[in-house]
N, CA, C and O atoms as CSV, one atom per row, in Angstrom:
chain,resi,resn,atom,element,x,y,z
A,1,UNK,N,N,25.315,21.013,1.868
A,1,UNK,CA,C,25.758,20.878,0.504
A,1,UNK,C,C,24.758,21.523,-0.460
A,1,UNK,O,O,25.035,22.185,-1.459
A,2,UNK,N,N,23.417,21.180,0.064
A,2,UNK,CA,C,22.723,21.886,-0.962
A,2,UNK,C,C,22.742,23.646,-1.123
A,2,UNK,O,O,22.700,24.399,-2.096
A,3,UNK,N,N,22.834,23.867,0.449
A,3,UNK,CA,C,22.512,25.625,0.254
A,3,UNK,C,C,23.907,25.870,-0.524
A,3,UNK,O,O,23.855,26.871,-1.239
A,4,UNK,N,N,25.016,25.255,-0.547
A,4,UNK,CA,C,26.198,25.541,-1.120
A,4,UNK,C,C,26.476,25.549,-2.863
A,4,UNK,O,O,27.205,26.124,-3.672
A,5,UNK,N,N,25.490,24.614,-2.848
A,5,UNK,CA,C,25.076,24.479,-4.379
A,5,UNK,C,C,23.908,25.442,-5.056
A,5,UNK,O,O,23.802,25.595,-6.272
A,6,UNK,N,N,23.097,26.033,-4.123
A,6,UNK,CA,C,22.460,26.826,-4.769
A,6,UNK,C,C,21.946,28.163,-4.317
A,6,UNK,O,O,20.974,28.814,-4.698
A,7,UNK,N,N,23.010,28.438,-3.250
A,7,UNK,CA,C,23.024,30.008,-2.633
A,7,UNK,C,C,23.787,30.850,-3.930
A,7,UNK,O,O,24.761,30.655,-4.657
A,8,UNK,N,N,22.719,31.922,-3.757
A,8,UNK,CA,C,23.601,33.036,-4.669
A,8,UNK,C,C,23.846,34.299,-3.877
A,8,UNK,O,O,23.052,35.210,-3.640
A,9,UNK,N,N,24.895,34.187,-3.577
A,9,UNK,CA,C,25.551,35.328,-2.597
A,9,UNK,C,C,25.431,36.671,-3.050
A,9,UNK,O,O,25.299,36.643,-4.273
A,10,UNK,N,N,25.416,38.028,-2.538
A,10,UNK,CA,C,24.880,39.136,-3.098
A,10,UNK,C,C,25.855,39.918,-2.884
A,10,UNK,O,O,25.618,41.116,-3.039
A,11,UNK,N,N,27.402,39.464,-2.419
A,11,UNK,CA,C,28.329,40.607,-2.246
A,11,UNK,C,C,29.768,40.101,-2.376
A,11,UNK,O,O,29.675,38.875,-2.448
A,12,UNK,N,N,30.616,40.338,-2.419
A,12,UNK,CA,C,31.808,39.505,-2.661
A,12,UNK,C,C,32.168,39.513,-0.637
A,12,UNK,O,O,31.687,40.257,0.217
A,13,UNK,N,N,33.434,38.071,-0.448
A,13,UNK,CA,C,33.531,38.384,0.568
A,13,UNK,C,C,32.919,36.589,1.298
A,13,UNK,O,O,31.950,35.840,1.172
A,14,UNK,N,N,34.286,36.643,2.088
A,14,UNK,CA,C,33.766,34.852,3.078
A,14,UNK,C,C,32.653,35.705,4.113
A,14,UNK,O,O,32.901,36.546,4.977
A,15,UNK,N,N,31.487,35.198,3.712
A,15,UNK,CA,C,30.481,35.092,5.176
A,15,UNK,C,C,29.451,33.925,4.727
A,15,UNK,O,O,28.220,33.951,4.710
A,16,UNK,N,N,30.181,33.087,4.437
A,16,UNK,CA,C,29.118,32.192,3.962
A,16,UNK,C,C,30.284,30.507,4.354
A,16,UNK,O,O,30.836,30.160,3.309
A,17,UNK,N,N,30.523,29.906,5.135
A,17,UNK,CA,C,31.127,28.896,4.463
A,17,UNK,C,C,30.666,27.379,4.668
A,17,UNK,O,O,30.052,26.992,5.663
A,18,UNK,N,N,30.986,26.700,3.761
A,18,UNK,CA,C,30.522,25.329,4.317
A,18,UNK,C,C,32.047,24.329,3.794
A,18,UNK,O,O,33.190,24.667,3.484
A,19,UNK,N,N,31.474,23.243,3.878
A,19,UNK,CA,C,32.256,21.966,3.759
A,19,UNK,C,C,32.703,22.056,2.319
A,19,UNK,O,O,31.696,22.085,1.613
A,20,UNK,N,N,33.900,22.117,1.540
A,20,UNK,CA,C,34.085,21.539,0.363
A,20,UNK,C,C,33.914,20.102,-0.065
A,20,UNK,O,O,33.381,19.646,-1.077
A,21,UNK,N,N,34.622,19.375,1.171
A,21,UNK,CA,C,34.760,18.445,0.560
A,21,UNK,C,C,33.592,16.938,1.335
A,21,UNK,O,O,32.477,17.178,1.799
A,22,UNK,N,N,33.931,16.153,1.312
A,22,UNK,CA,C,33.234,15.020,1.621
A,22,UNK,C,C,32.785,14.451,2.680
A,22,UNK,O,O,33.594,15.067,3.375
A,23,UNK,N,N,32.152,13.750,3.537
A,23,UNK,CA,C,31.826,13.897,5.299
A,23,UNK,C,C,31.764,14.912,5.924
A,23,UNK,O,O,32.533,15.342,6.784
A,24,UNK,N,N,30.002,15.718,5.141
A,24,UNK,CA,C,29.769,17.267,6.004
A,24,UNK,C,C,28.489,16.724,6.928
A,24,UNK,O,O,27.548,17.486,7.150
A,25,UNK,N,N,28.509,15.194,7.518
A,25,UNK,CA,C,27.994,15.293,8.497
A,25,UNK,C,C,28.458,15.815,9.869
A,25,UNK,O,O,29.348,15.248,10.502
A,26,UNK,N,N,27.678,17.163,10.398
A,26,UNK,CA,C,28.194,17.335,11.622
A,26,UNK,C,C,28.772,18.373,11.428
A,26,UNK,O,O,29.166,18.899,12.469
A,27,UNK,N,N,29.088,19.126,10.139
A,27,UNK,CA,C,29.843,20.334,10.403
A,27,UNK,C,C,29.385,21.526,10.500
A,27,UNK,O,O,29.971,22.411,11.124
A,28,UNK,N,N,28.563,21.642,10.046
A,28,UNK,CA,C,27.676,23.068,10.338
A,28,UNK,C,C,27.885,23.487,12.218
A,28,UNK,O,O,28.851,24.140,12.611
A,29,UNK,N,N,27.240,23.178,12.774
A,29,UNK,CA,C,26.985,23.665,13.672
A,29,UNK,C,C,28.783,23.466,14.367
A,29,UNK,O,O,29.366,24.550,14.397
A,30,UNK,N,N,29.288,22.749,14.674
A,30,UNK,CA,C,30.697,23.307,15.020
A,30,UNK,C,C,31.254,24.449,13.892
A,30,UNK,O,O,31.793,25.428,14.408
A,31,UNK,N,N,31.219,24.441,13.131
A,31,UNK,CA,C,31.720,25.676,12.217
A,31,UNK,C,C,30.918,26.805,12.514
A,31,UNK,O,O,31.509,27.818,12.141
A,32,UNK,N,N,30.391,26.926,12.761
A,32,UNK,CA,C,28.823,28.449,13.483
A,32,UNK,C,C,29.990,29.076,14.718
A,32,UNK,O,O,30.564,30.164,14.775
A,33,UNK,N,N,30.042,27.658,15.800
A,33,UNK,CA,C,31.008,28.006,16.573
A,33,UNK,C,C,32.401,29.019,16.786
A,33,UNK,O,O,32.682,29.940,17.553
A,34,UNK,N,N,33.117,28.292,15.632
A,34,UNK,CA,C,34.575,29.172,14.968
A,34,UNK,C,C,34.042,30.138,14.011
A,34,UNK,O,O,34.869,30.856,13.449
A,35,UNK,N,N,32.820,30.281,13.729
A,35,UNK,CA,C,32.443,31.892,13.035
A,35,UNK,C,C,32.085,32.792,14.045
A,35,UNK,O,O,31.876,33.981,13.804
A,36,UNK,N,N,31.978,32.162,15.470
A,36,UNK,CA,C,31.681,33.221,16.181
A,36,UNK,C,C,33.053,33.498,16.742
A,36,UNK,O,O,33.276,34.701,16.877
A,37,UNK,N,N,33.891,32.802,17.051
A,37,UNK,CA,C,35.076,33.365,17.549
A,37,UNK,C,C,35.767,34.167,16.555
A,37,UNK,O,O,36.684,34.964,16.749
A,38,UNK,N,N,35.125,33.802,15.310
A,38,UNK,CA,C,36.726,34.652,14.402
A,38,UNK,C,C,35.422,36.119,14.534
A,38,UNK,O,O,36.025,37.192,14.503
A,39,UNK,N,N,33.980,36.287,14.656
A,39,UNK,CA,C,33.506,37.511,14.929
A,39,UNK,C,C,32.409,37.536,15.370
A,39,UNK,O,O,31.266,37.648,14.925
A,40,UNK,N,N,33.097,37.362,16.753
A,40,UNK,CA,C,31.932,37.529,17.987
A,40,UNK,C,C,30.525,38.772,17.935
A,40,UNK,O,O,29.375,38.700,18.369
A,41,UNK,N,N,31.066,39.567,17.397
A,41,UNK,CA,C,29.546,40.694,16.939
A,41,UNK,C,C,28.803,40.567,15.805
A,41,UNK,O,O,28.288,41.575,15.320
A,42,UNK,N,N,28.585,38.930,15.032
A,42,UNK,CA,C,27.769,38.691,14.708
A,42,UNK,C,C,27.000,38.292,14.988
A,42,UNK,O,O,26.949,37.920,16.161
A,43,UNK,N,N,25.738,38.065,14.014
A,43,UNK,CA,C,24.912,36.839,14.276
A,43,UNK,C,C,25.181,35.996,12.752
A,43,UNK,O,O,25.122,36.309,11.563
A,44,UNK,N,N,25.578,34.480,13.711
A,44,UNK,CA,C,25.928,32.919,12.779
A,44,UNK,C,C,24.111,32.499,12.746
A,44,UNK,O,O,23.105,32.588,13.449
A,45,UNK,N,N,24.415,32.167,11.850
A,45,UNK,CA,C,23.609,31.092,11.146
A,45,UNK,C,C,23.727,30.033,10.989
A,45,UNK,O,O,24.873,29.997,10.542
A,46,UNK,N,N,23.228,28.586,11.028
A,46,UNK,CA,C,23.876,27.414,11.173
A,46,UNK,C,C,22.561,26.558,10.489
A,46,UNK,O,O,21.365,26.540,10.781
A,47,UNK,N,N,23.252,25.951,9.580
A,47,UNK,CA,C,21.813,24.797,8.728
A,47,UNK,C,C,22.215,23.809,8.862
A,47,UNK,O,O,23.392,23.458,8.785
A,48,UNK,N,N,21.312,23.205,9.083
A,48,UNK,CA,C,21.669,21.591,9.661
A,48,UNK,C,C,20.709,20.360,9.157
A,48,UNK,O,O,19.626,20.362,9.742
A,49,UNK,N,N,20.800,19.777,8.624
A,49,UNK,CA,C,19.998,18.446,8.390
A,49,UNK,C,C,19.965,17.507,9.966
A,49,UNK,O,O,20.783,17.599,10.881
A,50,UNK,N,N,18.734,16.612,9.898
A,50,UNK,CA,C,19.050,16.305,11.782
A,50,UNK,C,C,19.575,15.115,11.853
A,50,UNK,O,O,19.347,14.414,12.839
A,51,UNK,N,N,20.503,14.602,10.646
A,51,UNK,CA,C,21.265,13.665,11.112
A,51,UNK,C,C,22.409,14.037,11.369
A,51,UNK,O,O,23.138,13.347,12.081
A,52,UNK,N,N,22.901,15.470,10.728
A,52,UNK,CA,C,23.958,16.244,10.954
A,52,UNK,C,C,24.254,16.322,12.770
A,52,UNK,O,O,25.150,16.141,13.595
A,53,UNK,N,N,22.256,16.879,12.630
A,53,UNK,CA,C,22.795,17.539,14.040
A,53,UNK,C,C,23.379,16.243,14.870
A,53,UNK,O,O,24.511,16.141,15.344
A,54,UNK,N,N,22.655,15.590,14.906
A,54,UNK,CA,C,22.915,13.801,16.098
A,54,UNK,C,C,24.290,14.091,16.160
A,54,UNK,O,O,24.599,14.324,17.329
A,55,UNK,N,N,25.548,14.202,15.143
A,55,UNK,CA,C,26.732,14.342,14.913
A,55,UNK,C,C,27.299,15.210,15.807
A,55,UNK,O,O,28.375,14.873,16.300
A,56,UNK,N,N,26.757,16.363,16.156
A,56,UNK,CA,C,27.325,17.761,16.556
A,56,UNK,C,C,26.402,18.570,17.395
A,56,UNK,O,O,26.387,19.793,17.249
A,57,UNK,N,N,25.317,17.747,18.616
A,57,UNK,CA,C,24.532,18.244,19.279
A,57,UNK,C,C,25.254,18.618,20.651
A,57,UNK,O,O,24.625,19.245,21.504
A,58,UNK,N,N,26.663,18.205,20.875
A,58,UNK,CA,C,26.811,18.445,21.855
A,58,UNK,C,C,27.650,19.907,21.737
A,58,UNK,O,O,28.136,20.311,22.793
A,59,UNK,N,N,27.870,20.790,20.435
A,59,UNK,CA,C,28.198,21.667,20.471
A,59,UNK,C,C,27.605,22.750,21.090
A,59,UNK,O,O,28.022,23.906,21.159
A,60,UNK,N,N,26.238,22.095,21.686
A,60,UNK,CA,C,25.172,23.426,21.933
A,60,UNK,C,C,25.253,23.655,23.251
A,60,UNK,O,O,24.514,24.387,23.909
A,61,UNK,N,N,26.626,22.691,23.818
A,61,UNK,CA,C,26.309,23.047,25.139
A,61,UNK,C,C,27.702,24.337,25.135
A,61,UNK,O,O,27.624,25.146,26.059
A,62,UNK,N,N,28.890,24.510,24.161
A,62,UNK,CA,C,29.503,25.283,23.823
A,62,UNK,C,C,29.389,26.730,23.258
A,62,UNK,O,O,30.155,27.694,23.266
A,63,UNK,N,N,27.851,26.463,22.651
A,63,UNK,CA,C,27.558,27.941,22.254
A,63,UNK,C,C,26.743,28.133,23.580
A,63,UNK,O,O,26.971,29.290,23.933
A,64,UNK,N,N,26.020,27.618,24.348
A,64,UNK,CA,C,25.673,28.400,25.658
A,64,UNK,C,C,26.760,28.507,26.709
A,64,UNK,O,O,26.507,29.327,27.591
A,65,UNK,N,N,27.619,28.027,26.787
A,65,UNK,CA,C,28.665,28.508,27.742
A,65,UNK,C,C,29.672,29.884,27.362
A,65,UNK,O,O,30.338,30.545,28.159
A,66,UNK,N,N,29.557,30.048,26.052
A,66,UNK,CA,C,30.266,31.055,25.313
A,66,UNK,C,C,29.111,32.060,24.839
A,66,UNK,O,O,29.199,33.024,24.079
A,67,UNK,N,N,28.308,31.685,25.331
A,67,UNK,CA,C,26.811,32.916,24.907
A,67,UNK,C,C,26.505,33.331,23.806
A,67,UNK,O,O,25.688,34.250,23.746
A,68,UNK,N,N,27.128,32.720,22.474
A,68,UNK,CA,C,27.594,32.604,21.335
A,68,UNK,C,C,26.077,33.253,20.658
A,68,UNK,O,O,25.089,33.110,21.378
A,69,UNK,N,N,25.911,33.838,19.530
A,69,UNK,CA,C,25.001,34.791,18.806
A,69,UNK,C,C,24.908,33.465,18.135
A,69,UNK,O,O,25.645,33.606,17.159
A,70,UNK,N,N,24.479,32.394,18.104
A,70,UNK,CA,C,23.843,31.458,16.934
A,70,UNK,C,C,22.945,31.005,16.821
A,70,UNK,O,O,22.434,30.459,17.799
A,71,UNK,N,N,22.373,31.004,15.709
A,71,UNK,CA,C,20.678,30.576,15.404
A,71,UNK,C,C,21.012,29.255,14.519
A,71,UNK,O,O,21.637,29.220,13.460
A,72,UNK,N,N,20.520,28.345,15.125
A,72,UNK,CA,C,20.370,26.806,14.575
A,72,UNK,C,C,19.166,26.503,13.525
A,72,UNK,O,O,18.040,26.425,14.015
A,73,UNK,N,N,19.299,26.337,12.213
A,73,UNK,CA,C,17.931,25.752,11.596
A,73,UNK,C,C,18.246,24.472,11.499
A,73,UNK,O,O,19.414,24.086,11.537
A,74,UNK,N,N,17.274,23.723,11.371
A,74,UNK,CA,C,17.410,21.998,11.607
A,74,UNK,C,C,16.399,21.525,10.443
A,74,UNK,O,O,15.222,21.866,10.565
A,75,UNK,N,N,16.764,20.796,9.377
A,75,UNK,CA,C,15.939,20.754,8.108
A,75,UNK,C,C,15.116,19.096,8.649
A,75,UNK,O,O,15.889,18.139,8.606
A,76,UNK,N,N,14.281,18.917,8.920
A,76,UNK,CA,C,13.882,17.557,9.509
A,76,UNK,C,C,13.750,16.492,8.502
A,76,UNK,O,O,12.592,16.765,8.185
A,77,UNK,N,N,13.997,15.658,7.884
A,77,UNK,CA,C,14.299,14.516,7.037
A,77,UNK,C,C,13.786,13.662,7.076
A,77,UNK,O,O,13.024,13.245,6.204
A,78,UNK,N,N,14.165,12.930,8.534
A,78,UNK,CA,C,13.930,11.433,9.210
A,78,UNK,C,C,15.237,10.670,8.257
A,78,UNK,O,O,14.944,9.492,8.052
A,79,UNK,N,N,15.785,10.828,8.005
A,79,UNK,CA,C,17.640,10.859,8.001
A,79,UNK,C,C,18.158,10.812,7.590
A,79,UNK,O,O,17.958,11.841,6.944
A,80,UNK,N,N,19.401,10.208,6.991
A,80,UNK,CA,C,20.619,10.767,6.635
A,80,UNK,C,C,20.052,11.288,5.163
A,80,UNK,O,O,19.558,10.298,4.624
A,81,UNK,N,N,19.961,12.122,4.542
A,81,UNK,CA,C,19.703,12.553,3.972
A,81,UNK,C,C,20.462,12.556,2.442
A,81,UNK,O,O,19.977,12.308,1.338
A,82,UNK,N,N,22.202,13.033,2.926
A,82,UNK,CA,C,22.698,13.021,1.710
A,82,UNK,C,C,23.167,11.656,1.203
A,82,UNK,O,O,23.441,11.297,0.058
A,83,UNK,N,N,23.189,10.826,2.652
A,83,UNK,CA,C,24.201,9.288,2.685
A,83,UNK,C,C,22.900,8.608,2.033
A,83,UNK,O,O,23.159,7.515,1.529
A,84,UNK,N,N,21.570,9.006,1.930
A,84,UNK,CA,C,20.354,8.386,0.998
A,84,UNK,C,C,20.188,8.704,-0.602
A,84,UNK,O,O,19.591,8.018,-1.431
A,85,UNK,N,N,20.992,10.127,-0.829
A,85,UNK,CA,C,20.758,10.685,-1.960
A,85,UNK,C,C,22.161,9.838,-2.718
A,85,UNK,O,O,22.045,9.134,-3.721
A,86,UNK,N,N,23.160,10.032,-2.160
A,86,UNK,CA,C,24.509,8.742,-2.761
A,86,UNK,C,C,24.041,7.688,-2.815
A,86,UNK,O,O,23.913,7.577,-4.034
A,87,UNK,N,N,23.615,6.649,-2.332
A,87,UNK,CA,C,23.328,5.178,-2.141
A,87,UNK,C,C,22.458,5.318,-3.822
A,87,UNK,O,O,22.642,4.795,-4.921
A,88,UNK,N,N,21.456,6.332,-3.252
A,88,UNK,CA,C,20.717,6.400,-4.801
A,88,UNK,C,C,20.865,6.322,-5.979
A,88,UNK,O,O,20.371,5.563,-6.812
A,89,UNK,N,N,21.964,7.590,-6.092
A,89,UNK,CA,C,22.634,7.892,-7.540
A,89,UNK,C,C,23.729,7.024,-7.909
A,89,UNK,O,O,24.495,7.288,-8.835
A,90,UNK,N,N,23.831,5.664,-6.963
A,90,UNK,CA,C,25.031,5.114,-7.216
A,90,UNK,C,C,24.343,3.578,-7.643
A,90,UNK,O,O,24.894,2.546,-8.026
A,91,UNK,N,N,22.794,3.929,-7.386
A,91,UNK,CA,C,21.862,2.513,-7.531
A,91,UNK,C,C,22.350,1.275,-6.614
A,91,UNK,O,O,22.481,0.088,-6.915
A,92,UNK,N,N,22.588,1.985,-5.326
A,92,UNK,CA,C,23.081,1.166,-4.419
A,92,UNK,C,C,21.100,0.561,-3.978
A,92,UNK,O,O,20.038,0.813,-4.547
A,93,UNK,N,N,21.443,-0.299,-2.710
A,93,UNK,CA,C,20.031,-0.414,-2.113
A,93,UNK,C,C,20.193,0.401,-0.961
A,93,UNK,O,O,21.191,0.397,-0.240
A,94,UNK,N,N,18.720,1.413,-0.745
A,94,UNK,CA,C,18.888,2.056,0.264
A,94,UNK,C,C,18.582,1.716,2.081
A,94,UNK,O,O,17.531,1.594,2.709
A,95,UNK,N,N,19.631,1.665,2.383
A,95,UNK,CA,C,19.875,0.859,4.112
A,95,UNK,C,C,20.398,1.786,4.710
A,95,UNK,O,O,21.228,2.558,4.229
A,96,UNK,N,N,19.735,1.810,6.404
A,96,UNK,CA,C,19.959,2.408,7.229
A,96,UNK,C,C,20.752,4.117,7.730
A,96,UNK,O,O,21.554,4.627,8.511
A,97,UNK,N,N,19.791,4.426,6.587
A,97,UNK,CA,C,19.380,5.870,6.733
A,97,UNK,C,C,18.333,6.260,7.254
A,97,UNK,O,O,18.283,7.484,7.382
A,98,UNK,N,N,17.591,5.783,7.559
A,98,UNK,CA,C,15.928,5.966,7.784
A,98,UNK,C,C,15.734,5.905,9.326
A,98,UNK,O,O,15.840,4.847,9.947
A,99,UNK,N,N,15.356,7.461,10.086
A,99,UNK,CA,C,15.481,7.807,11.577
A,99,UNK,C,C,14.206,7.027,12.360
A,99,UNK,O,O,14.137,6.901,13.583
A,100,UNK,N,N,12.986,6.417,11.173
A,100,UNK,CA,C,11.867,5.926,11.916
A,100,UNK,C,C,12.074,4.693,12.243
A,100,UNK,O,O,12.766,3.854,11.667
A,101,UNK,N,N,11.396,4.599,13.272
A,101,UNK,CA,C,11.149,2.982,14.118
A,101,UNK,C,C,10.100,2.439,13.917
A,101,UNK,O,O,9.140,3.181,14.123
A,102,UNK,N,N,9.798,1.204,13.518
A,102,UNK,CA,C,8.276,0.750,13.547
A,102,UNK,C,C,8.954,-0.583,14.724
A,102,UNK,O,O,10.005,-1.207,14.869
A,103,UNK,N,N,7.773,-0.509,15.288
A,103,UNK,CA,C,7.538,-1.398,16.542
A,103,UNK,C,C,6.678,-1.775,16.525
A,103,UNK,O,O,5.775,-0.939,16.507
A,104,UNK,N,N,6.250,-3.249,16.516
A,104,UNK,CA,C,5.317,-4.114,16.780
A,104,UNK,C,C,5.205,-4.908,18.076
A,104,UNK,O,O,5.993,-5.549,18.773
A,105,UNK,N,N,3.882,-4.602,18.119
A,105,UNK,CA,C,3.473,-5.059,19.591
A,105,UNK,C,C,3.877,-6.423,19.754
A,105,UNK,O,O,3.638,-6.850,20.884
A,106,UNK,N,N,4.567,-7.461,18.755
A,106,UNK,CA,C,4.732,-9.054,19.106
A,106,UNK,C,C,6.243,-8.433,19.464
A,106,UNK,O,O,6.711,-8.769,20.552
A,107,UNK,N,N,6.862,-7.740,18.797
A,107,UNK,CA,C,8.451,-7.189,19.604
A,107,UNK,C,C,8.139,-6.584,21.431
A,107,UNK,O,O,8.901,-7.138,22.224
A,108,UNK,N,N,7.433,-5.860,21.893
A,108,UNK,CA,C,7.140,-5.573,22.990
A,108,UNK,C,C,6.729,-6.556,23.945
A,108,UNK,O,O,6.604,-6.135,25.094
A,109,UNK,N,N,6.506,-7.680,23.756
A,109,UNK,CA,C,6.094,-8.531,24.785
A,109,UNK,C,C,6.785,-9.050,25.448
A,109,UNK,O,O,7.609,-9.807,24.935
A,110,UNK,N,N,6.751,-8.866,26.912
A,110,UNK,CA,C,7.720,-9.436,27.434
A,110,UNK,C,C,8.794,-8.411,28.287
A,110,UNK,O,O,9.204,-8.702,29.411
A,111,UNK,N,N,9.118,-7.355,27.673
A,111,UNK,CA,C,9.426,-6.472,28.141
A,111,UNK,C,C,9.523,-5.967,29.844
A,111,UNK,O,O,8.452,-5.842,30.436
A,112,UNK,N,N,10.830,-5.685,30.601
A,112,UNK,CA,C,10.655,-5.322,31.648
A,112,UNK,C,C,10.674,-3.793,31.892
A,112,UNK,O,O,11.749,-3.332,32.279
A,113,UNK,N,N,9.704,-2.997,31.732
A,113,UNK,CA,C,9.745,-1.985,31.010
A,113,UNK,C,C,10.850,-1.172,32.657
A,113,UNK,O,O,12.065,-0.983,32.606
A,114,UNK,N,N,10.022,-0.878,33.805
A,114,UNK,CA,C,10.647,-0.478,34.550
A,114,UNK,C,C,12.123,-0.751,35.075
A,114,UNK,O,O,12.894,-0.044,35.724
A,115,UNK,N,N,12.245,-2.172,34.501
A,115,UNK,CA,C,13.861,-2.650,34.852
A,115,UNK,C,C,14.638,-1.803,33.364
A,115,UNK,O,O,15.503,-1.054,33.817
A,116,UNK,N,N,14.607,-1.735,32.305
A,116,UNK,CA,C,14.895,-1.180,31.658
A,116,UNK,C,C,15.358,0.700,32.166
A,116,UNK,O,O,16.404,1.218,31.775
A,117,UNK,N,N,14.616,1.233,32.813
A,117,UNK,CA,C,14.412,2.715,33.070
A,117,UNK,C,C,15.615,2.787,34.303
A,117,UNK,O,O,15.851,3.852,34.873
């Protein structure tokens, strides 16, 4: 959403597209996909925030089976990024967006670590 909001394109002409509308988690990188089929002698570009990607990681096993020309950027956050920037501007409280874990050693005790594995 953001590069969409503030790319300035230098030629007329679709080689650029993203999501118009609302729930663009996850679409980038399947859309890279269908830019390579509609023209396989490019090279796609694909921007991704990495909660996006979590959404749409298993597309990558589609661009290597199709040998697909795509270059993945992955903007790292620690998470949801835009579902944090709404909660915000809406003066919601911000919950469970946040990709970090804190773990405390009184949570670990006890643990069967190898039965777990």
């Amino acid at each position: 959403m953001y590069t969409a909001a503030f790319y300035k394109a230098k030629k007329v002409g679709r080689y650029f597209i993203f999501n118009y509308g609302l729930g663009g988690l996850g679409y980038s990188i399947p859309a890279s996909v269908g830019a390579y089929f509609a023209r396989p002698n490019s090279l796609i570009f694909s921007l991704s925030g990495d909660g996006s990607f979590g959404f749409s990681a298993g597309e990558l096993e589609t661009i290597r089976r199709v040998n697909a020309n795509v270059v993945i950027i992955i903007f790292n956050n620690g998470s949801y990024g835009w579902i944090r920037a709404e909660m915000k501007a809406r003066g919601k409280d911000i919950v469970g967006t946040d990709f970090q874990v804190q773990i405390t050693l009184r949570s670990l005790k006890g643990m069967d670590y190898p039965r777990m594995g």
